[in-house]
C-alpha positions in Angstrom: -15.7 8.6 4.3 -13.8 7.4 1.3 -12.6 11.0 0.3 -11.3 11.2 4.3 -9.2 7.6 4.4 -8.3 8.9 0.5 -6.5 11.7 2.2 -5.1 10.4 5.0 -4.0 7.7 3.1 -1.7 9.6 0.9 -0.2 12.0 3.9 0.5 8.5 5.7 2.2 7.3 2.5 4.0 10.3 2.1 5.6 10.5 5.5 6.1 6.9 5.7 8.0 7.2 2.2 10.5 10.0 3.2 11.3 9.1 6.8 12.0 5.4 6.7 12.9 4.6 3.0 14.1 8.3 2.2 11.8 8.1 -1.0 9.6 10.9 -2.1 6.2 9.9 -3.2 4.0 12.0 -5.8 0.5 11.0 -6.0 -0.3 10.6 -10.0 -3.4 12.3 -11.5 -6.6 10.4 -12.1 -6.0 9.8 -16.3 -2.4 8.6 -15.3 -3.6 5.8 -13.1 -4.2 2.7 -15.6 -0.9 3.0 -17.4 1.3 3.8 -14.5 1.8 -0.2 -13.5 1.5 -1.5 -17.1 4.2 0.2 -18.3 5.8 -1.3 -15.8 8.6 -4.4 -17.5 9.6 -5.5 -13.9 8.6 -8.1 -11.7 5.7 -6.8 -9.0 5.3 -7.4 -5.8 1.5 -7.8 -3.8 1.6 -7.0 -0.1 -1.8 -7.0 1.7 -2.7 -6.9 5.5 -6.6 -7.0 6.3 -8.0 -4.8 9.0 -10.6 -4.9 11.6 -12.4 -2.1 13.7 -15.2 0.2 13.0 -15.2 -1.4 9.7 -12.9 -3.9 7.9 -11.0 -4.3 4.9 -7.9 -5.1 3.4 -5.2 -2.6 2.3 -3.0 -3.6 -0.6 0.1 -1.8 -2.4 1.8 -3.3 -5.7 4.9 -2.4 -6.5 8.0 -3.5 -8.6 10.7 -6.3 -6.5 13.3 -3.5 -7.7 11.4 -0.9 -5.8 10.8 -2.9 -3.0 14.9 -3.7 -3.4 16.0 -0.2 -3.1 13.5 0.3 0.0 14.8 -2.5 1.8 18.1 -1.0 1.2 17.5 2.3 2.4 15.4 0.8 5.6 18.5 -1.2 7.0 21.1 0.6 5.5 22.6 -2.1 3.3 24.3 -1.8 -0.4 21.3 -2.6 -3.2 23.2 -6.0 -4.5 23.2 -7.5 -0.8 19.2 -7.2 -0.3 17.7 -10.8 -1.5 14.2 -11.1 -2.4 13.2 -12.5 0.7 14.4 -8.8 2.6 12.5 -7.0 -0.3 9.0 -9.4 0.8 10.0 -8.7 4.3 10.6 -4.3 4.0 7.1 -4.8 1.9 5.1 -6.3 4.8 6.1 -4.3 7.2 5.4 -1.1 4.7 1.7 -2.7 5.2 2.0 -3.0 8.7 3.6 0.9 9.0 0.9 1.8 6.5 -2.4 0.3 7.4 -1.5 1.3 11.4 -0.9 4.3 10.9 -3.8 5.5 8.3 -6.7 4.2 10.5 -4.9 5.6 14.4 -4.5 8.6 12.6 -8.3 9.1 11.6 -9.4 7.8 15.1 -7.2 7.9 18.1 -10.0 6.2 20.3 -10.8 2.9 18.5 -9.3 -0.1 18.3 -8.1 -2.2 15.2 -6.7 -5.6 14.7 -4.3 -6.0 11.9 -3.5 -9.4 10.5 -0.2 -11.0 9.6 0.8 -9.0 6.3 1.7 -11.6 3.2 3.7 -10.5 -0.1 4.1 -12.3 -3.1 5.1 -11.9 -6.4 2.1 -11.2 -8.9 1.5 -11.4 -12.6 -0.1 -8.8 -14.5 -3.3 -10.4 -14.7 -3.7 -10.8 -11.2 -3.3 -7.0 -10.8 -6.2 -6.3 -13.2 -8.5 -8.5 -11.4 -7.6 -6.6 -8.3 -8.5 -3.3 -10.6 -11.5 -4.0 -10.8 -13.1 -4.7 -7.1 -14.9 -1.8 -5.4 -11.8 0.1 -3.8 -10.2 3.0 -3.1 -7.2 3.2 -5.8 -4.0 5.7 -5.3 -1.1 5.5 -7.5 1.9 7.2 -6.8 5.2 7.9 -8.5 8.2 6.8 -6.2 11.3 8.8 -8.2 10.0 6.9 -11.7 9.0 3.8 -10.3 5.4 3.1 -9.7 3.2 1.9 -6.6 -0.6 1.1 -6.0 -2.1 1.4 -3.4 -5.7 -0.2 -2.8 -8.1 -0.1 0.3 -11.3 -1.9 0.1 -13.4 -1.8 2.7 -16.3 -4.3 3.3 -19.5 -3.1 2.7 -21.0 -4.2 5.7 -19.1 -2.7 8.0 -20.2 0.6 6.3 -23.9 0.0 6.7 -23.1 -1.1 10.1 -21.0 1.8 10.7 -23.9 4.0 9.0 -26.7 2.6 11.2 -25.0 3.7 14.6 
């Protein structure tokens, strides 16, 4: 199962990536993953929407406020010194919204799923290694040099419950 959302998760973000923020995505390779965001100097950005259907979770991207900046830019067609921070929180919560709606409809047409309100904030560095290390799936890309994370963790229970029918 975590190999299938894995997948789907990075054609979602590809598409996503190139036809509303005209940005090309490459996923990174497993021994680039750690130092992709810590070699990061700018300020980053935590969006998160939870998820509920056949199983539940949260999905989560980090990313740097310039990124986010440049994709708020290219979303509503402003110049990059007009977008404030507050359009670069917005562009980011609706990426989760685009994202996480997109990832689980595409994997199953049939079911259902409720997605919560989507919340970004600005994050430290220490708050992103706590998130590192919760059971997750973890794909970092490269957005044209900048980095993003995206995490999906899925509570366990819904898998055994899932599992059992």
């Amino acid at each position: 199962m975590f190999e299938e959302i894995q997948n789907a998760a990075v054609s979602v973000m590809t598409h996503i990536f190139e036809t509303m923020f005209f940005t090309f995505l490459e996923p990174e390779e497993e021994n680039e993953k750690i130092p992709l965001l810590s070699r990061n100097s700018m300020p980053l950005l935590k969006g998160e929407i939870g998820f509920r259907g056949d199983y539940s979770g949260c999905l989560k991207f980090y990313l740097p406020l310039g990124l986010a900046k440049t994709m708020a830019s290219n979303f509503m067609g402003l110049r990059s010194e007009e977008v404030s921070d507050f359009q670069a929180i917005d562009t980011v919560n609706e990426l989760c919204n685009m994202v996480c709606g997109n990832l689980f409809s595409q994997m199953d047409k049939r079911s259902v799923w409720d997605l919560a309100l989507p919340r970004t904030h600005l994050i430290s560095n220490e708050e992103l290694e706590r998130d590192r290390k919760e059971p997750r799936i973890m794909i970092d890309f490269d957005a044209e040099g900048q980095p993003i994370r995206l995490i999906i963790q899925i509570d366990p229970e819904g898998i055994q419950r899932t599992k059992r029918e």
